[in-house]
Backbone as CSV, one residue per row, in Angstrom:
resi,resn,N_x,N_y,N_z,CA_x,CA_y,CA_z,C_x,C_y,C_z
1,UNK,18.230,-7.630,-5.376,16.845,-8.074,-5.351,15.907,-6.913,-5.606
2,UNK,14.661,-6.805,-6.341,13.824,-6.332,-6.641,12.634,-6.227,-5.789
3,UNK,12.607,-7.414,-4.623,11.344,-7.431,-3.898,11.797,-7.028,-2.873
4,UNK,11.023,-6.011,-2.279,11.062,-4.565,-0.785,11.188,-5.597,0.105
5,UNK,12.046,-5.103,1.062,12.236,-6.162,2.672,11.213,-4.912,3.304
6,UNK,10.762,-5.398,4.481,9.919,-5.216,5.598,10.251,-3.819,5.375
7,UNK,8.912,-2.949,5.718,9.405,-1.185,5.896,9.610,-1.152,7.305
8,UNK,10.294,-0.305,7.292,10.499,0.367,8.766,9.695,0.945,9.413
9,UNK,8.258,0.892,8.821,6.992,1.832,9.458,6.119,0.116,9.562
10,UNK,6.964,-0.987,9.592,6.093,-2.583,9.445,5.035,-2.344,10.428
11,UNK,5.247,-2.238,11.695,4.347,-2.067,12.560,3.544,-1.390,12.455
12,UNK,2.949,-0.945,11.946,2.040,-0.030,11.296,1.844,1.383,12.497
13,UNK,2.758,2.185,12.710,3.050,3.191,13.547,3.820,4.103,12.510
14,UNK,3.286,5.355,12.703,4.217,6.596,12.142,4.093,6.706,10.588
15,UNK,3.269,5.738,9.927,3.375,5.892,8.295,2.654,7.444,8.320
16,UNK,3.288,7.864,7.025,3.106,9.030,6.254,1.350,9.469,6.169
17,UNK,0.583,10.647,6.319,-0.742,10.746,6.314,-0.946,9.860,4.641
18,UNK,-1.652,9.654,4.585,-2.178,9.255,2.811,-2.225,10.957,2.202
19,UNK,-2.003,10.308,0.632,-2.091,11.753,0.186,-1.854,11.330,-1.355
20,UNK,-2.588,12.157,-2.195,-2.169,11.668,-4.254,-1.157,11.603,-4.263
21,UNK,-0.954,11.318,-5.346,0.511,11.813,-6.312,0.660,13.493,-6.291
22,UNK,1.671,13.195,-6.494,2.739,14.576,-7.144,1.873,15.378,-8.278
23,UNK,1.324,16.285,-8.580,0.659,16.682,-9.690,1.434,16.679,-10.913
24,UNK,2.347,16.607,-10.717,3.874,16.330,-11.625,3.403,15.039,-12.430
25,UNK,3.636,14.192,-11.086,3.710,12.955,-12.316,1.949,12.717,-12.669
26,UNK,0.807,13.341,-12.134,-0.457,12.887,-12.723,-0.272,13.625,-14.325
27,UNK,0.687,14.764,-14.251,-0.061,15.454,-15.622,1.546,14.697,-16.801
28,UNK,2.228,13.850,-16.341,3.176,12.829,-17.025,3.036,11.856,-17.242
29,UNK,1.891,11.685,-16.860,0.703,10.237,-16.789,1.152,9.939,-19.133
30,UNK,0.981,11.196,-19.618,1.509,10.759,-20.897,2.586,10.194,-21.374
31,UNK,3.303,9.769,-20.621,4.521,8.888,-21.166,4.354,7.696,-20.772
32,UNK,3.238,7.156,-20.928,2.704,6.093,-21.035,2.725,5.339,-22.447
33,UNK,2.775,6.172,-23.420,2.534,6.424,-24.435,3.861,5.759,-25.013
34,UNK,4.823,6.295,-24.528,6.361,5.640,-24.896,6.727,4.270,-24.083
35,UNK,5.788,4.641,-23.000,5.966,2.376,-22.767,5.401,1.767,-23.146
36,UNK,4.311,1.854,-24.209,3.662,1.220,-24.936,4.660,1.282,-25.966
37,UNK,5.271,2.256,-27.042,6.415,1.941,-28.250,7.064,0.909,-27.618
38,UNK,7.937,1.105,-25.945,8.643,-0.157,-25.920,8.364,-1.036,-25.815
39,UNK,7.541,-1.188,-25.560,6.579,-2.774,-25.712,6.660,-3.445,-27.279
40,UNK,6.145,-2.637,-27.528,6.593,-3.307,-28.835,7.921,-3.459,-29.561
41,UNK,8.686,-2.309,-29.337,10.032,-2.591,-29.813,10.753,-3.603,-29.530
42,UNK,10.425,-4.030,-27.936,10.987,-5.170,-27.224,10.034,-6.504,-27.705
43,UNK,9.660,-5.895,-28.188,8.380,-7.439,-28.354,9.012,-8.854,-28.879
44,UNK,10.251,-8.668,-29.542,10.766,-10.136,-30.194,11.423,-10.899,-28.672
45,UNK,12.093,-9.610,-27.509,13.088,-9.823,-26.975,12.217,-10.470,-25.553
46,UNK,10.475,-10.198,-25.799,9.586,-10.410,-24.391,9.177,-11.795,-25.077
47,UNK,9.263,-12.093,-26.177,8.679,-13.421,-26.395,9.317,-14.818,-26.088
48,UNK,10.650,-13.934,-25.451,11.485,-15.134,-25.270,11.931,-15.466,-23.551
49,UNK,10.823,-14.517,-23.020,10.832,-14.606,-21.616,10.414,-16.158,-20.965
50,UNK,10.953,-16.608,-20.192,10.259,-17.835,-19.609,8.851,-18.017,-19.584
51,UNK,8.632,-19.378,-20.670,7.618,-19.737,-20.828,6.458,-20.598,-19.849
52,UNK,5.272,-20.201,-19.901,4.372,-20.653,-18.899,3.988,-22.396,-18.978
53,UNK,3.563,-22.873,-17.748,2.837,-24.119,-17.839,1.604,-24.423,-18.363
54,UNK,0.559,-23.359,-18.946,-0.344,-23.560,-19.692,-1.864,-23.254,-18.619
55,UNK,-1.795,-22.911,-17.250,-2.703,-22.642,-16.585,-3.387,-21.832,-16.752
56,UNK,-4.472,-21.002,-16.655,-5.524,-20.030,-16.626,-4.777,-18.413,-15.845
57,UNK,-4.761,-17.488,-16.994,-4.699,-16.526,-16.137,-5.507,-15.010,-16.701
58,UNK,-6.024,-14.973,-15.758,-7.376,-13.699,-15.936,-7.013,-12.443,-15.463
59,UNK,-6.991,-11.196,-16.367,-6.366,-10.044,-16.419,-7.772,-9.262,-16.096
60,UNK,-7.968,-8.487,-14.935,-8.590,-7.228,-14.760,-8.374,-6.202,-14.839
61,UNK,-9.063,-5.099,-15.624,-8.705,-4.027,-15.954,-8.781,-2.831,-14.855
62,UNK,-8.515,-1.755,-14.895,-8.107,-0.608,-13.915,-9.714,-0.141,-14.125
63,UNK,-9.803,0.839,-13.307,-10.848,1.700,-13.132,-11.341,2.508,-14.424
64,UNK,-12.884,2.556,-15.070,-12.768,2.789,-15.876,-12.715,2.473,-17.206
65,UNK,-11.937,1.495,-17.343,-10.972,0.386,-18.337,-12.013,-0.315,-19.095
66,UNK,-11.290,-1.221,-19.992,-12.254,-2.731,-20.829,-11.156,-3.251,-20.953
67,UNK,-11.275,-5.053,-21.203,-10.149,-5.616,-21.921,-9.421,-5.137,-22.997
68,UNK,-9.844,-3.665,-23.554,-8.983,-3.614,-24.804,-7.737,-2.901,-23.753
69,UNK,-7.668,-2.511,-22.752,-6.506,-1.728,-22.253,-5.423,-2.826,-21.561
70,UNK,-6.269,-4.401,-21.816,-4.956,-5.369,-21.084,-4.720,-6.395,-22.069
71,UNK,-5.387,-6.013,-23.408,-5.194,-6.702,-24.637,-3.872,-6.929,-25.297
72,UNK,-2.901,-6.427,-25.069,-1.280,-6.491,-25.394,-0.631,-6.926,-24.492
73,UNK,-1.080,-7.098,-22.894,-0.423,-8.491,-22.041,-0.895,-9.776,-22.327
74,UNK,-2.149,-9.368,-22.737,-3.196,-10.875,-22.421,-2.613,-11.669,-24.255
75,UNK,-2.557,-10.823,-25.248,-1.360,-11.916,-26.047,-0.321,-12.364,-26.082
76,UNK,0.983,-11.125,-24.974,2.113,-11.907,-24.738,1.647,-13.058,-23.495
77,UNK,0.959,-12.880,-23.241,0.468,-13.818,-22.081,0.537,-15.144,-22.775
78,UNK,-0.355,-15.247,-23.696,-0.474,-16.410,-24.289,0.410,-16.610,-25.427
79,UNK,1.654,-15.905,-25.723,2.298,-16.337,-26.661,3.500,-16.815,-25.712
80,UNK,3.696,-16.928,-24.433,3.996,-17.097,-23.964,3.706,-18.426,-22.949
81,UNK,2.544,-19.186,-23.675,2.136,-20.322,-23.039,0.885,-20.061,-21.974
82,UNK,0.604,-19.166,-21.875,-0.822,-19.397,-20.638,-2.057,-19.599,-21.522
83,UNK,-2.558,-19.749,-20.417,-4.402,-19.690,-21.181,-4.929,-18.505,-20.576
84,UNK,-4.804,-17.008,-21.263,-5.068,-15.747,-20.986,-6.247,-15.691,-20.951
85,UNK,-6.661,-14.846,-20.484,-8.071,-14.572,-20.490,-8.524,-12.913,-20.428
86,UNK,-9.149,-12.136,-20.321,-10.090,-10.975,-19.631,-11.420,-11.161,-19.074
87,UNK,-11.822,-10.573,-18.694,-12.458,-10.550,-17.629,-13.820,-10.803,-18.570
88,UNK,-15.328,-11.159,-18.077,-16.682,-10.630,-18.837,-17.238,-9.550,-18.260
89,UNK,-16.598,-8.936,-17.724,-17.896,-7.311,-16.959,-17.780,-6.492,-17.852
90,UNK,-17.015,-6.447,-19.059,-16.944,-4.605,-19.320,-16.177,-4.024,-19.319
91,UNK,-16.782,-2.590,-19.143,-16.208,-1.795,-18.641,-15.995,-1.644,-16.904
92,UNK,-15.132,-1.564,-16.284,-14.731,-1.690,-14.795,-14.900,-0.018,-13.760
93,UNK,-16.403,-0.198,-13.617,-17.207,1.263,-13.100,-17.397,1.171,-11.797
94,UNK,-18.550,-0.422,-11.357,-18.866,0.150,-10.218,-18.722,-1.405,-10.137
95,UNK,-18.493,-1.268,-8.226,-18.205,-2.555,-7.821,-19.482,-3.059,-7.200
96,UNK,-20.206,-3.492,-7.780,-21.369,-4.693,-7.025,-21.307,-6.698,-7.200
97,UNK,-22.175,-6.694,-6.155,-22.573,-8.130,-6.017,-22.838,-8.314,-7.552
98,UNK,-22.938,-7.857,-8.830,-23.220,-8.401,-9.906,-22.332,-9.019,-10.290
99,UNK,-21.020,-7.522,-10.567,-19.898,-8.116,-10.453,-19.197,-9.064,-10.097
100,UNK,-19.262,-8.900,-9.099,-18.601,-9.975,-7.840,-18.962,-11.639,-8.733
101,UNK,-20.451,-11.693,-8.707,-21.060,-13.025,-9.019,-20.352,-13.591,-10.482
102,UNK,-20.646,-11.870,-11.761,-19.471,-12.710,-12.791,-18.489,-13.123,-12.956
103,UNK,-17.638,-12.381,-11.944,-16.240,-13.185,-11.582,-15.719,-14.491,-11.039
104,UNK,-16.599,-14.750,-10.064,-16.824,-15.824,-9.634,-17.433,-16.840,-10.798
105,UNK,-18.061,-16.769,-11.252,-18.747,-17.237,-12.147,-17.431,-18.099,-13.333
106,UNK,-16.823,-16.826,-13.449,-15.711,-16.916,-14.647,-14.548,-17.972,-14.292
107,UNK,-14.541,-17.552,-12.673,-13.001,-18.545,-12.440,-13.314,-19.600,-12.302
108,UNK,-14.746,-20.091,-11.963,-15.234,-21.005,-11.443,-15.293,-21.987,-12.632
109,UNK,-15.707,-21.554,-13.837,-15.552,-22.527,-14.863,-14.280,-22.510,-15.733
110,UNK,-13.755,-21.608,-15.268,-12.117,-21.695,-15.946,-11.750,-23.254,-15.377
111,UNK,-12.020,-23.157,-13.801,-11.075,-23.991,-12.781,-12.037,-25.650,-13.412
112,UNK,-12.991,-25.832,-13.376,-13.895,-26.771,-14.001,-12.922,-26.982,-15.272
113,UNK,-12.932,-26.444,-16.021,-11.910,-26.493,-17.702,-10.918,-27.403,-17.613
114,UNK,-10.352,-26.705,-16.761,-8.552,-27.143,-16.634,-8.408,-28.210,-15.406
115,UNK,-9.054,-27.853,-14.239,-8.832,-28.620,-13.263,-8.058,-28.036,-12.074
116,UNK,-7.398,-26.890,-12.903,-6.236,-26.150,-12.106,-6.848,-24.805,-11.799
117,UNK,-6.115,-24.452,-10.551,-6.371,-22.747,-9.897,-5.803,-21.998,-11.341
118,UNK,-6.462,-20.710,-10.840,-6.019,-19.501,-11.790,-5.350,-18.762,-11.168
119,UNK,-4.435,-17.829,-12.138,-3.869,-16.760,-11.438,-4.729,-15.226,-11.915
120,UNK,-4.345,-14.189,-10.989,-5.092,-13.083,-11.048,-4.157,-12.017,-11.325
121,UNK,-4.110,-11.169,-12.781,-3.616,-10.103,-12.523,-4.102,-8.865,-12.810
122,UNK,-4.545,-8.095,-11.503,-5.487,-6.809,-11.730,-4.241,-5.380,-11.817
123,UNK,-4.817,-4.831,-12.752,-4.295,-3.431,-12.816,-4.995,-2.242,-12.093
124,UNK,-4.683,-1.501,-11.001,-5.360,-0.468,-10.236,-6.586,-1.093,-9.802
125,UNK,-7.751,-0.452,-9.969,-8.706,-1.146,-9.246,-8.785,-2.962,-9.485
126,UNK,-8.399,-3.081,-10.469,-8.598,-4.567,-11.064,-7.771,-5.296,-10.232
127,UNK,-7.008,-4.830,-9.934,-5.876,-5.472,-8.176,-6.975,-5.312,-7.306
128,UNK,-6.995,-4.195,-6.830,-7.969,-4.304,-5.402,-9.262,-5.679,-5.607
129,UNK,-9.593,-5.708,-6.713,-10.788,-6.488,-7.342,-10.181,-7.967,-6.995
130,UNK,-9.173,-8.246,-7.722,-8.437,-9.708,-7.810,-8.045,-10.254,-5.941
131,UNK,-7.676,-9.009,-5.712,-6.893,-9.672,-4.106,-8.293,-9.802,-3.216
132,UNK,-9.831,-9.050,-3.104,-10.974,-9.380,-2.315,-11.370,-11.207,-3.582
133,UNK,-11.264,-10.904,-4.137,-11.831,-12.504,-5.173,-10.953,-13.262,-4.672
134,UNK,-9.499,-13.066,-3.919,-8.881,-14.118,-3.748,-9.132,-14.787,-2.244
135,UNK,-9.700,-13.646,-1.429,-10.282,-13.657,-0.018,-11.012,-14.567,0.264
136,UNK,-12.222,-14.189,-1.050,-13.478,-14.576,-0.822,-13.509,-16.037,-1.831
137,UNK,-12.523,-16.882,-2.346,-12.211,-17.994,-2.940,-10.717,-18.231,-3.117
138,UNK,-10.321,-18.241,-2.083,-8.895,-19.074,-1.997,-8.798,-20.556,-2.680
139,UNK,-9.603,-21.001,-2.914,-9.437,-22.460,-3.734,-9.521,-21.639,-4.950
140,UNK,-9.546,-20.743,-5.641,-9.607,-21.101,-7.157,-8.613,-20.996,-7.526
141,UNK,-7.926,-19.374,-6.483,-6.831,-18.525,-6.972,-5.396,-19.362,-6.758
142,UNK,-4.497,-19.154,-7.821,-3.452,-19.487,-7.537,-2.274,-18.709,-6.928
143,UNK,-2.518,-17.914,-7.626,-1.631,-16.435,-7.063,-2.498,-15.268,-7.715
144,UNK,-1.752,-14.080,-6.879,-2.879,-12.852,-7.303,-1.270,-11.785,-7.657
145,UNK,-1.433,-10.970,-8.909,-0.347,-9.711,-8.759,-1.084,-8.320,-9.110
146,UNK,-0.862,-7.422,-8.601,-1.891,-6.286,-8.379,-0.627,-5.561,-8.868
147,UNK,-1.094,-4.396,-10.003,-0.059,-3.372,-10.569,-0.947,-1.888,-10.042
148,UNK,-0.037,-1.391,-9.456,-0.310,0.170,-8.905,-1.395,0.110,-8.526
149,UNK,-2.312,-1.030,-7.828,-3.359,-0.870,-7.175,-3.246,0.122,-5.029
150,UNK,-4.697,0.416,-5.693,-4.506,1.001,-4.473,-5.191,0.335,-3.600
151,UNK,-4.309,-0.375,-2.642,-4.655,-1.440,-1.816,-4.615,-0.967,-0.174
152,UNK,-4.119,0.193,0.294,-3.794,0.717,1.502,-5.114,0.918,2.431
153,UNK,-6.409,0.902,2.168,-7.412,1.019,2.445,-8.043,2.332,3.017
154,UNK,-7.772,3.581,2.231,-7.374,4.366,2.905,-7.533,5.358,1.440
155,UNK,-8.283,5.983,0.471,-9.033,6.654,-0.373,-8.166,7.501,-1.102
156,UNK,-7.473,8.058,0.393,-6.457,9.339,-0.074,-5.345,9.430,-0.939
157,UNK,-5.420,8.132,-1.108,-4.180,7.717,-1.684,-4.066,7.815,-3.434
158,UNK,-5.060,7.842,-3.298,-5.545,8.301,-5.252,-5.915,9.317,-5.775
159,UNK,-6.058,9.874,-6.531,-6.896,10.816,-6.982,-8.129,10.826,-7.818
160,UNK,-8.343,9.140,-7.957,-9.771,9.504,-8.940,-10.955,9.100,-7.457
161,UNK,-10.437,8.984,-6.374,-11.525,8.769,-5.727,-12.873,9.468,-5.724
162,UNK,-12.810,10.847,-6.094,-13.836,11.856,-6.408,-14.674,11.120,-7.436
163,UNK,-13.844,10.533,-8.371,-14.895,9.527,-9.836,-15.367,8.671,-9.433
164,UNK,-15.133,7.923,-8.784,-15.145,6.689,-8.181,-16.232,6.603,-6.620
165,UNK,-16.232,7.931,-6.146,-17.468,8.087,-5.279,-18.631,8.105,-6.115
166,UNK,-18.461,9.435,-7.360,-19.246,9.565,-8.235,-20.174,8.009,-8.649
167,UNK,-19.660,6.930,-8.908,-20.481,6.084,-10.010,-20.782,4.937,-8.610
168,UNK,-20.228,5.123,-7.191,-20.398,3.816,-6.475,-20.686,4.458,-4.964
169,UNK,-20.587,5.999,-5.350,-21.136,5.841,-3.515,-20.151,6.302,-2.576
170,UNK,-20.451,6.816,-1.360,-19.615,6.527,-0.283,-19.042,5.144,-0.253
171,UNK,-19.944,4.009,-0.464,-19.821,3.033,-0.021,-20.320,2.355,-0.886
172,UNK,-19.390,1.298,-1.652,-19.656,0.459,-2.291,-20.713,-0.833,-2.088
173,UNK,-21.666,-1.126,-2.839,-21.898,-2.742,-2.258,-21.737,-3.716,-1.471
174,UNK,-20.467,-3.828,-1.927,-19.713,-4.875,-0.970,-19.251,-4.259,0.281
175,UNK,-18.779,-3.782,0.049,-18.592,-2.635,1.427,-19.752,-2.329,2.226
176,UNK,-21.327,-1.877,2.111,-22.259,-1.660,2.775,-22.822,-3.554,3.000
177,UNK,-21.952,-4.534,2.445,-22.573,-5.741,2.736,-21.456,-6.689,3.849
178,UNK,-20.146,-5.650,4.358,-19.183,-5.800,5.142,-18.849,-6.562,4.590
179,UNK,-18.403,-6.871,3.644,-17.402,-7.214,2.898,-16.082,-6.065,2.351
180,UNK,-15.217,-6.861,1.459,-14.555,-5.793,0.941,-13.606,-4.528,2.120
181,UNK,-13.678,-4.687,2.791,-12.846,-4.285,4.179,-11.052,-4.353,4.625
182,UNK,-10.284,-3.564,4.528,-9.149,-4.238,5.195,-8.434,-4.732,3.905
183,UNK,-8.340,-3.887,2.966,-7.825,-3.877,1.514,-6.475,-4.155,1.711
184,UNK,-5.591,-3.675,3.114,-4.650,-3.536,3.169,-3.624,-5.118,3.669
185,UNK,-4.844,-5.787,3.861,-4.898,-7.100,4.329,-4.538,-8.319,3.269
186,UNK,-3.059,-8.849,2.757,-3.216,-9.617,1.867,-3.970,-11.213,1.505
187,UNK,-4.338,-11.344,0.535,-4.984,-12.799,0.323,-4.259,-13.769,1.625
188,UNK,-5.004,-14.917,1.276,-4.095,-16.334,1.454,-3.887,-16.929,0.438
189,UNK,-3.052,-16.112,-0.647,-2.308,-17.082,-1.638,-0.775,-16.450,-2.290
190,UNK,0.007,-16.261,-2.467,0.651,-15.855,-3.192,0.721,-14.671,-3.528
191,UNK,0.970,-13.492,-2.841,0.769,-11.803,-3.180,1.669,-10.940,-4.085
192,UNK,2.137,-10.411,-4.985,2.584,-9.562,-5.680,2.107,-8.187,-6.141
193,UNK,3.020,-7.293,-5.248,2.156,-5.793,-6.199,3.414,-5.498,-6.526
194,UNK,3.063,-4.742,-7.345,4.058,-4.316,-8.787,3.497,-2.508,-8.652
195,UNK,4.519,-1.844,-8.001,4.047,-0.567,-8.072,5.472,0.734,-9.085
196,UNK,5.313,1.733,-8.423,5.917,2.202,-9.215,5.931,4.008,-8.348
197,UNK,7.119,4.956,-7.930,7.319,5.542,-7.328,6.809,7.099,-8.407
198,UNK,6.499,6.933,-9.649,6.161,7.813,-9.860,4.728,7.674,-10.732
199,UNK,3.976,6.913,-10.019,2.573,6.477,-10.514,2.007,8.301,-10.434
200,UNK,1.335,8.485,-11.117,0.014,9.751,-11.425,-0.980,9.213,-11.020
201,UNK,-1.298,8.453,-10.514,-2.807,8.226,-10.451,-3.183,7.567,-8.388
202,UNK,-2.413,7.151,-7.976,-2.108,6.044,-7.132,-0.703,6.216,-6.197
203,UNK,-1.012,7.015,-5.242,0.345,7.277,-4.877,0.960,5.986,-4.319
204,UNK,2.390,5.426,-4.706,2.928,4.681,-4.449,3.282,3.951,-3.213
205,UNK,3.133,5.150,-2.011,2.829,4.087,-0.454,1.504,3.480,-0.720
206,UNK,0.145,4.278,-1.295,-0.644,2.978,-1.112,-0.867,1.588,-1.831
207,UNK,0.041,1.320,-2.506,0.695,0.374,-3.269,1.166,-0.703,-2.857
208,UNK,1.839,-0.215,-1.287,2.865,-1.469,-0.979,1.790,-2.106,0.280
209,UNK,2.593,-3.835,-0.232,1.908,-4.446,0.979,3.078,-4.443,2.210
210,UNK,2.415,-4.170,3.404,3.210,-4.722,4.711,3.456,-5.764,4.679
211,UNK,4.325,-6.400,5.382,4.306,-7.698,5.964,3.430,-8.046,7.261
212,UNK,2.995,-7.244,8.009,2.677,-7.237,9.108,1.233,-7.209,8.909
213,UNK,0.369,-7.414,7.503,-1.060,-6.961,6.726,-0.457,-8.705,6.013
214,UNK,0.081,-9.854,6.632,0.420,-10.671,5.107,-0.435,-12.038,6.297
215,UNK,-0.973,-12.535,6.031,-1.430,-13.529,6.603,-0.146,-14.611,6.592
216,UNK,-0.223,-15.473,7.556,1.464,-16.157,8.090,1.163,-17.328,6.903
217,UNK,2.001,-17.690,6.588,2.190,-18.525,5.806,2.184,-18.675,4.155
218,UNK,1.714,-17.734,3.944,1.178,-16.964,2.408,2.451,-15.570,2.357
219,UNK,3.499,-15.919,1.221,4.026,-15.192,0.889,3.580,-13.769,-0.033
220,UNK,4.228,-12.933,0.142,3.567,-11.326,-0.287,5.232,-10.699,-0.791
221,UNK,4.934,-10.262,-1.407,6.496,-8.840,-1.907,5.743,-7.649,-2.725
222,UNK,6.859,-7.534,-2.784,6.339,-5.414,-3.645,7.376,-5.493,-4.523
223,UNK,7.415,-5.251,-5.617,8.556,-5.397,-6.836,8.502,-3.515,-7.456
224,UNK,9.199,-2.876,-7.339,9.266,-1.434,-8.099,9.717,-1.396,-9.555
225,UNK,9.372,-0.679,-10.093,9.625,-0.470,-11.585,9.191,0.729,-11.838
226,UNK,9.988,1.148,-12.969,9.842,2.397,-13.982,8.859,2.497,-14.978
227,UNK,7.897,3.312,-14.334,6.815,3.491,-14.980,5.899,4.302,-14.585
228,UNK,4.681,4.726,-15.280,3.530,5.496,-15.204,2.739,5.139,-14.554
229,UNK,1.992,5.155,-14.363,0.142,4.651,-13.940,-0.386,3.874,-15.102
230,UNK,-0.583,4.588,-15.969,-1.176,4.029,-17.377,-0.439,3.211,-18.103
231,UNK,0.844,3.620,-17.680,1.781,2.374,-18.888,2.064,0.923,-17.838
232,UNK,1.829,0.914,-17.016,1.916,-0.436,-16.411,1.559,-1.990,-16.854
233,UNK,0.450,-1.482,-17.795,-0.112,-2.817,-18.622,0.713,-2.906,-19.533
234,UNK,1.632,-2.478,-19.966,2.308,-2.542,-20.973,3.843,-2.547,-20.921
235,UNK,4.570,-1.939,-19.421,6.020,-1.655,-19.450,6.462,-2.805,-19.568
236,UNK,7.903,-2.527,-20.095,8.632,-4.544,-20.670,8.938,-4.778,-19.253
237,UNK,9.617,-3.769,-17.901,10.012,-4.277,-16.999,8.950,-4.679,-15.909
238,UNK,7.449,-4.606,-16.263,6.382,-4.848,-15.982,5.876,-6.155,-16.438
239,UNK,5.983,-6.633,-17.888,6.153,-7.966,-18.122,7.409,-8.532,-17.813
240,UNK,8.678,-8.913,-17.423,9.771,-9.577,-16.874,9.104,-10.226,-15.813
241,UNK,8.651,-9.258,-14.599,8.114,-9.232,-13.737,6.917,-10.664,-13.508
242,UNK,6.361,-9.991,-14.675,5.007,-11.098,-14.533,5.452,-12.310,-15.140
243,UNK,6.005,-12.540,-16.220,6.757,-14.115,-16.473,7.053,-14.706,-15.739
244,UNK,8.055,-14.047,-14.799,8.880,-14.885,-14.007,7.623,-15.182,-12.795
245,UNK,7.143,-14.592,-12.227,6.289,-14.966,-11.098,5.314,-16.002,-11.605
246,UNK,4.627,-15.639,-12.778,4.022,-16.789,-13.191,4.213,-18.171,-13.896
247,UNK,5.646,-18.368,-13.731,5.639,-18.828,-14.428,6.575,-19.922,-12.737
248,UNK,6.483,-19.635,-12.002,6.814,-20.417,-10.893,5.813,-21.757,-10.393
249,UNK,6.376,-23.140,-10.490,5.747,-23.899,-9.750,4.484,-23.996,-8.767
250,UNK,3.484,-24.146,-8.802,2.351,-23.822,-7.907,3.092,-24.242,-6.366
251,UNK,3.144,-24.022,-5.218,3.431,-24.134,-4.264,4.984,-23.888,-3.866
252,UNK,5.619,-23.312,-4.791,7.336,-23.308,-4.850,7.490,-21.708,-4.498
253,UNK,6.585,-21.086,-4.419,7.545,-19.887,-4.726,8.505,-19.382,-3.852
254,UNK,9.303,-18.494,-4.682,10.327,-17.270,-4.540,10.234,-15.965,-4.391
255,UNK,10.873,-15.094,-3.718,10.827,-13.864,-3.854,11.265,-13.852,-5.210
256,UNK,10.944,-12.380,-5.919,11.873,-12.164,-7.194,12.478,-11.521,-7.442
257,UNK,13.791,-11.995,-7.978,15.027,-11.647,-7.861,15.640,-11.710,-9.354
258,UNK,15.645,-10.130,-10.281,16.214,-9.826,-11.946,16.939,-10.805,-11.897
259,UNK,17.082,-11.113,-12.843,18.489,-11.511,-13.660,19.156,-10.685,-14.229
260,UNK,20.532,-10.992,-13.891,21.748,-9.995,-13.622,21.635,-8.980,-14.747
261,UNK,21.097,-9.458,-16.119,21.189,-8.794,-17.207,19.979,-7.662,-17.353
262,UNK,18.944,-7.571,-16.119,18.080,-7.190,-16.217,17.937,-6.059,-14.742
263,UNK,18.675,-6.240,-14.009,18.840,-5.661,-13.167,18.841,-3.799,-12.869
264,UNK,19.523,-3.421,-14.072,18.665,-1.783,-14.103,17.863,-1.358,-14.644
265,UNK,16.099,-2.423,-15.048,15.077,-1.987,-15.062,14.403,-2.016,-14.176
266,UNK,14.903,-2.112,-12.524,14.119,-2.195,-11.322,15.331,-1.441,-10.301
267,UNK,14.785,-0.929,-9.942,15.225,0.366,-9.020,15.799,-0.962,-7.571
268,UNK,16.910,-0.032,-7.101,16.733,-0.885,-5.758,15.797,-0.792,-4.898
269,UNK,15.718,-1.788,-4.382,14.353,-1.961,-3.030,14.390,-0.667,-1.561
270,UNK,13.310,-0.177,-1.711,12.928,1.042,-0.915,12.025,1.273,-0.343
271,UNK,11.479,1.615,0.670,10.184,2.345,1.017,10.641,3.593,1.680
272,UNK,11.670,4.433,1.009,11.942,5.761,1.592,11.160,7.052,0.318
C-alpha cells in the first residue's frame, strides 16, 4: 500500500521542531525538468489510466503560479474524461477575501452546471487554498487532494515563507478575519495529500496529514512519491495517483493501493 498508516508521533507529542528542506534538495528543485520529459514520454501510457465520470474538477496553482503551471494535468485531466478546469484568480500571490469570494464564486456555478460536487486539486499553496474552501463549503466539494502542500500550520516548514510574508503580511486576511486557522485540521470530505520526501520547497513532515487532525468520519491518507517540489504537477506517479482517487465513486472511497505493476513508483509507506 501506498497510503501512510497512523504516525507514531499520531498523538501529536514529540513531533520533530518544523524546519525547510535539505538545501540539497531546494537547489535539485531542477529535476523537475526531467519529470516534465516523463510526462510526456509516458503520455500515450497516462492516457490509458482509468477513466473519469465526467464531474468538475478545479486545479489550483502553487504559490506564485498561473494556470499555465497546471495546464498539462488539467488536459490529461480531461482527456481522461473530467470536466477540468483552473482556477479565475491569476496569478496565486496573496490570500484575501477577494480571492476567497472568486473561488467560491467558481465552484458555485460549476456545481449549478452539472448538479454535482467538485473535486479540488491544489498544488502547494493551492492545497492549503482547496482544503480551507473545503471547510468553509463542504456541500460543493467532493474530495480535496493537496500535492506538497504545506498544511502543518506551522511556517517553518517551508522556505518561501519570507516571500510569502513579503506580499501578505504576518497575517493573512483570512487569518486576521479568524478564519483560515488549524491548517493542520483536515476538511469534512475526502482528504488526499500527495507529498514527497525530497520536496525543495516544503519540507515533507509538513505535508502529512495526522489522523488524529482528520475529522471522524471523513477519510484522509498521505500517498508518497518520487519527486521534486516543482515537478509534482507533472510526475506520471503523481498522475496514477490522481486517476485512481478521482476517479472513485462519490461516497465509496478507498485507501489507495498501486497496482501491482505500478508498485515501484511509490516508496513504501513511512513517516520515519
Amino acid at each position: 500500500m501506498a497510503s501512510i498508516a497512523p504516525s507514531p508521533h499520531a498523538n501529536g507529542h514529540d513531533l520533530p521542531a518544523a524546519v525547510p528542506p535539505n538545501r540539497f534538495w531546494t537547489f535539485a528543485e531542477g529535476r523537475a525538468f526531467f519529470e516534465l520529459g516523463a510526462f510526456y514520454a509516458m503520455r500515450p501510457l497516462l492516457s490509458g489510466l482509468t477513466k473519469g465520470d465526467g464531474h468538475s474538477v478545479v486545479v489550483l496553482p502553487g504559490f506564485m503560479a498561473s494556470n499555465n503551471s497546471t495546464a498539462p494535468m488539467r488536459r490529461l485531466l480531461s482527456e481522461l474524461g473530467y470536466d477540468a478546469h483552473g482556477w479565475d484568480s491569476g496569478r496565486n500571490v496573496r490570500v484575501n477575501e477577494a480571492l476567497i469570494s472568486r473561488l467560491e464564486a467558481q465552484l458555485e456555478r460549476l456545481r449549478d452546471d452539472s448538479g454535482r460536487k467538485i473535486s479540488l486539486i491544489g498544488w502547494s499553496l493551492g492545497g492549503v487554498l482547496a482544503r480551507e474552501i473545503a471547510k468553509l463549503n463542504p456541500d460543493l466539494i467532493r474530495m480535496v487532494v493537496s500535492l506538497g502542500s504545506p498544511i502543518s500550520d506551522d511556517r517553518n516548514h517551508t522556505n518561501a515563507a519570507r516571500l510569502f510574508k513579503f506580499f501578505n503580511g504576518d497575517e493573512p486576511e483570512r487569518l486576521r478575519d479568524g478564519q483560515f486557522k488549524g491548517l493542520d485540521i483536515a476538511p469534512p470530505v475526502p482528504t488526499t495529500s500527495i507529498f514527497t520526501k525530497t520536496d525543495g520547497v516544503v519540507h515533507w513532515r509538513g505535508s502529512v496529514q495526522h489522523p488524529h487532525k482528520t475529522p471522524a468520519k471523513h477519510p484522509s491518507e498521505n500517498i508518497e512519491v518520487y519527486a521534486s517540489h516543482c515537478g509534482l504537477g507533472v510526475n506520471p506517479s503523481v498522475m496514477i495517483a490522481l486517476a485512481d482517487r478521482l476517479a472513485q465513486d462519490e461516497g465509496e472511497w478507498m485507501p489507495f493501493e498501486p497496482k501491482p505493476h505500478q508498485r515501484l513508483l511509490f516508496p513504501r509507506p513511512s513517516l520515519n
